[in-house]
TORNU-496664 format. One record per residue (C-alpha): x, y, z; residue number from 1; chain; residue in three letters. Coordinates in steps of 0.25 Angstrom, whole numbers, plus 5000, padded with zeros to 4 digits. Example, Ala and Ser with C-alpha at 12.3 -4.5 7.8 and 13.67 -1.06 7.14 Angstrom:
2
+------+-------+------+-----+---+-----+
: east : north :   up :   k : c :   r :
+------+-------+------+-----+---+-----+
: 5049 :  4982 : 5031 :   1 : A : ala :
: 5055 :  4996 : 5029 :   2 : A : ser :
+------+-------+------+-----+---+-----+
***
This chain:
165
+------+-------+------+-----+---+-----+
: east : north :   up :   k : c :   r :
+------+-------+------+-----+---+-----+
: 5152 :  6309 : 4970 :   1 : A : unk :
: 5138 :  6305 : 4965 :   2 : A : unk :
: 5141 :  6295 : 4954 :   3 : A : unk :
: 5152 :  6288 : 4962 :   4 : A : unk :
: 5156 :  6275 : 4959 :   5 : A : unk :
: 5160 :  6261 : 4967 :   6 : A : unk :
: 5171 :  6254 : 4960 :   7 : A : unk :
: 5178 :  6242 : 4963 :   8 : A : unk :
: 5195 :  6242 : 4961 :   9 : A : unk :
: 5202 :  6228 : 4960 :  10 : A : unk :
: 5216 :  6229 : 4966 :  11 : A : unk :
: 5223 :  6216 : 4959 :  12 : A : unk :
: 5237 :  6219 : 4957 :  13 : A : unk :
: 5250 :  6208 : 4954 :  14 : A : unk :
: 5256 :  6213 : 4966 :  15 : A : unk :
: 5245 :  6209 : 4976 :  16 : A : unk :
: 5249 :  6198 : 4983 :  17 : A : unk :
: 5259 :  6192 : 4993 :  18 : A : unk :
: 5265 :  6178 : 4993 :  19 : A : unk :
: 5264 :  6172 : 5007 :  20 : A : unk :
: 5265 :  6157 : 5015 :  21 : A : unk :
: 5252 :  6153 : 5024 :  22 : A : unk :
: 5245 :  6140 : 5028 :  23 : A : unk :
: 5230 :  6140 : 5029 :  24 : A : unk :
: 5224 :  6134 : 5043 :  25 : A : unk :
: 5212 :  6124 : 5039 :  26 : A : unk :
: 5210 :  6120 : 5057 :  27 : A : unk :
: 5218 :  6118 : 5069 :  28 : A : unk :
: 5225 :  6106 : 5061 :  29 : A : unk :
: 5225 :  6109 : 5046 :  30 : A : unk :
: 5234 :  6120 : 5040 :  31 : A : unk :
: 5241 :  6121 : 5025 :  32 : A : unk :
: 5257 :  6119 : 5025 :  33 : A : unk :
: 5264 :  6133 : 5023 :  34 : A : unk :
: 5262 :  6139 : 5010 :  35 : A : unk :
: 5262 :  6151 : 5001 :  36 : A : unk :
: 5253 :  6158 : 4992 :  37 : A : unk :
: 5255 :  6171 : 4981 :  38 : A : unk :
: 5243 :  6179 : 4988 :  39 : A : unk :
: 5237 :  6190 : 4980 :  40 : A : unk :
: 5227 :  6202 : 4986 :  41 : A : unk :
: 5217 :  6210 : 4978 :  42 : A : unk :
: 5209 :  6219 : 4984 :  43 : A : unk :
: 5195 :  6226 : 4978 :  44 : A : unk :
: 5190 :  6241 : 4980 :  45 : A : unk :
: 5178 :  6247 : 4981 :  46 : A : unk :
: 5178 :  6261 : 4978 :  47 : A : unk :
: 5171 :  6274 : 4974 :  48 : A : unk :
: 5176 :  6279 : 4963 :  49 : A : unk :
: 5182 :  6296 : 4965 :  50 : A : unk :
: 5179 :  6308 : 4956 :  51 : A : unk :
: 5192 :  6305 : 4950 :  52 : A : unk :
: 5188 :  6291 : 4945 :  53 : A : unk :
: 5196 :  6283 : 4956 :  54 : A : unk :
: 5191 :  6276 : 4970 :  55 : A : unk :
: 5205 :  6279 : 4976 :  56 : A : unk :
: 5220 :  6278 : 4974 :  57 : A : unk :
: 5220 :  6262 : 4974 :  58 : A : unk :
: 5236 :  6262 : 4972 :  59 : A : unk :
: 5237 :  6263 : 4987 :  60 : A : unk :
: 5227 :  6252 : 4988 :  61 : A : unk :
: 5237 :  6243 : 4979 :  62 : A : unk :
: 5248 :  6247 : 4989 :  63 : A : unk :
: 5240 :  6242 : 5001 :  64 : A : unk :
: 5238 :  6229 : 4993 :  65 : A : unk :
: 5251 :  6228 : 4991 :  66 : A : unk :
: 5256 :  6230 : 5005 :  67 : A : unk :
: 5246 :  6220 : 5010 :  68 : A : unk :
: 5253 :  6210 : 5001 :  69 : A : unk :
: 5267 :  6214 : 5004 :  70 : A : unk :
: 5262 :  6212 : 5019 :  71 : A : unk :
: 5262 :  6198 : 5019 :  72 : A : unk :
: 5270 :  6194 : 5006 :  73 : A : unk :
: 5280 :  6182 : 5009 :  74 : A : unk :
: 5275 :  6180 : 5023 :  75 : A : unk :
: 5269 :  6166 : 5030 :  76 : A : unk :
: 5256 :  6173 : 5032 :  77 : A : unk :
: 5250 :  6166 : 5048 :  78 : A : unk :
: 5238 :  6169 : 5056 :  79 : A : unk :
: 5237 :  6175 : 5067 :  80 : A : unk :
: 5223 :  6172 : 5070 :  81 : A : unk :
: 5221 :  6156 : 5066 :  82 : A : unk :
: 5215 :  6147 : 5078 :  83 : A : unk :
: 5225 :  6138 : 5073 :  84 : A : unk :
: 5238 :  6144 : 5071 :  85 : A : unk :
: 5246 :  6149 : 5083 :  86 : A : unk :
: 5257 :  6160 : 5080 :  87 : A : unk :
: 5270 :  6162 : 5088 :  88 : A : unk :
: 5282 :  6172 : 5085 :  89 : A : unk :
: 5296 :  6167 : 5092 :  90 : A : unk :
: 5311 :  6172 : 5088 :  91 : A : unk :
: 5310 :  6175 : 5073 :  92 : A : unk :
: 5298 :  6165 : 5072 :  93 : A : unk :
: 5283 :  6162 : 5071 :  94 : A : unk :
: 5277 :  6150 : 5073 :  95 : A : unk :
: 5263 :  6146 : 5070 :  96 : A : unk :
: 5259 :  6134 : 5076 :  97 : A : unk :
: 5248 :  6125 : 5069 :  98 : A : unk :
: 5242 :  6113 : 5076 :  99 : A : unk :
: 5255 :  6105 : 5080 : 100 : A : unk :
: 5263 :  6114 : 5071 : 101 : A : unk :
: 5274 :  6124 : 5074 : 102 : A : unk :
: 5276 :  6132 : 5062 : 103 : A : unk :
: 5289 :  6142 : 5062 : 104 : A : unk :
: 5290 :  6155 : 5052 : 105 : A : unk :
: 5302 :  6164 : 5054 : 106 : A : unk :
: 5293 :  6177 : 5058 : 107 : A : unk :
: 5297 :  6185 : 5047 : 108 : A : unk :
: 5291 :  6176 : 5036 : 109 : A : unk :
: 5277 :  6176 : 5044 : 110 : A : unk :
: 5265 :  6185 : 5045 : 111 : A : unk :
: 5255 :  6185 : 5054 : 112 : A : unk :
: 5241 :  6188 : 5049 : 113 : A : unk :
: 5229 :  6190 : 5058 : 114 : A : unk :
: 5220 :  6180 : 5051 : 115 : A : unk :
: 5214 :  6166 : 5054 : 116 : A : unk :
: 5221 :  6158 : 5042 : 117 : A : unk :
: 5229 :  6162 : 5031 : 118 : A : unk :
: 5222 :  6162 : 5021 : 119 : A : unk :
: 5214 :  6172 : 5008 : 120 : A : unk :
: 5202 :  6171 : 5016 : 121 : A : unk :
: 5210 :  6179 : 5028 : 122 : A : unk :
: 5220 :  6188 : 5021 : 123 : A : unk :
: 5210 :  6195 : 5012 : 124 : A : unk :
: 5203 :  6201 : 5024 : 125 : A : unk :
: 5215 :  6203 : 5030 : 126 : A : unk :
: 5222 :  6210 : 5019 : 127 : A : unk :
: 5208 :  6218 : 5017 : 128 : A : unk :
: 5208 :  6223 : 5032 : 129 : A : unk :
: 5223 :  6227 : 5031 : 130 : A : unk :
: 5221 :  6235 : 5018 : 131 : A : unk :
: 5207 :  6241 : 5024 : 132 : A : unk :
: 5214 :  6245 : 5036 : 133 : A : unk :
: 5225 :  6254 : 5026 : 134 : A : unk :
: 5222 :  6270 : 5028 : 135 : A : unk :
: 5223 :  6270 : 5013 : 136 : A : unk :
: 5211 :  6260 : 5010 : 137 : A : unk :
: 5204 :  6268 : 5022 : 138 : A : unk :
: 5204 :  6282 : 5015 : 139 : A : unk :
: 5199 :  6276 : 5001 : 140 : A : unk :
: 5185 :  6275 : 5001 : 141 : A : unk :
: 5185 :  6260 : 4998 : 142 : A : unk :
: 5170 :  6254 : 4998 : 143 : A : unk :
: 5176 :  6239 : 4998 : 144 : A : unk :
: 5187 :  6231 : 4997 : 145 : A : unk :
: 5189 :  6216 : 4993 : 146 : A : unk :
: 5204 :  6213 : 4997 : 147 : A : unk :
: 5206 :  6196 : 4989 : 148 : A : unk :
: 5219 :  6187 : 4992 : 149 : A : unk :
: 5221 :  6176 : 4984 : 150 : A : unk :
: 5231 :  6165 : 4988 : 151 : A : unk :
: 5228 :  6159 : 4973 : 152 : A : unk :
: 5222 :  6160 : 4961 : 153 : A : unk :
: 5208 :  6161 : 4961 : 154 : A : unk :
: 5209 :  6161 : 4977 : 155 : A : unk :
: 5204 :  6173 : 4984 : 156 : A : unk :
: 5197 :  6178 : 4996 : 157 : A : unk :
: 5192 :  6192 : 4996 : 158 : A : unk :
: 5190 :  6200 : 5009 : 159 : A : unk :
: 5180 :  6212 : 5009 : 160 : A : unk :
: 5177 :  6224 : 5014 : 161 : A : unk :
: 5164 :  6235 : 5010 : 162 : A : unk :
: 5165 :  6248 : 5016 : 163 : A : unk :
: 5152 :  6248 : 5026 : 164 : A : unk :
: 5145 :  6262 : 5025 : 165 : A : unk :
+------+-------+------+-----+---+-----+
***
């Protein structure tokens, strides 16, 4: 195609988001008590755009969004990976332990995430690796993605990938 063109898609929808309960780890001593947040994603595609006027079916990109969302919707979201944080499963339970802390969860209320802290800063790249590693997004011919979660308004972090040539 001789005169193809780059453009850029904004995948915002209402239905973007998952409601969760985390605590953010400042040290070895300092953490947040539990709490939720009304997390939202938006992702950002670059694309060529076809002979037939479209970069590529973006419905099943909305559907990918979504599951990722679904996937950790009305969970306590833990690390796995925290210096700080020590993770253990036993008879229908996890508990994270904190410092001098013993925290119990019934297991099916938690998720454990490999990431350092829960916070945007992690779940955005998180979220992008997830949905890059999708055979969907790997068959379209996707230039760069910008994957955002916001755990507020006018809160976001944005992970990013560029297609290296």
């Amino acid at each position: 195609m001789a005169d193809a063109t780059l453009t850029r898609l904004e995948i915002s929808k209402d239905y973007l988001n998952f409601s969760a309960g985390h605590f953010t780890i400042f040290s070895a001593t300092e953490r947040e008590n539990l709490h939720g947040h009304n997390f939202r994603v938006r992702c950002l595609v670059t694309a060529l755009v076809g002979d037939s006027g479209l970069t590529f079916d973006y419905v099943i990109l909305k559907r990918l969004l979504k599951e990722l969302c679904d996937g950790l919707d009305e969970r306590v979201l833990l690390p796995l990976s925290s210096p700080y944080l020590r993770i253990e499963r036993q008879d229908g339970l996890v508990f994270a332990y904190f410092a001098d802390e013993r925290i119990p969860f019934l297991e099916r209320d938690v998720l454990l995430l490999p990431i350092r802290n829960v916070t945007i800063e992690e779940l955005a790249p998180l979220l992008l690796a997830r949905l890059r590693e999708r055979s969907e997004v790997a068959a379209m011919e996707i230039r760069a993605i910008e994957l955002g979660v916001s755990s507020g308004q006018g809160q976001w972090a944005i992970a990013q990938w560029e297609f290296a040539s």
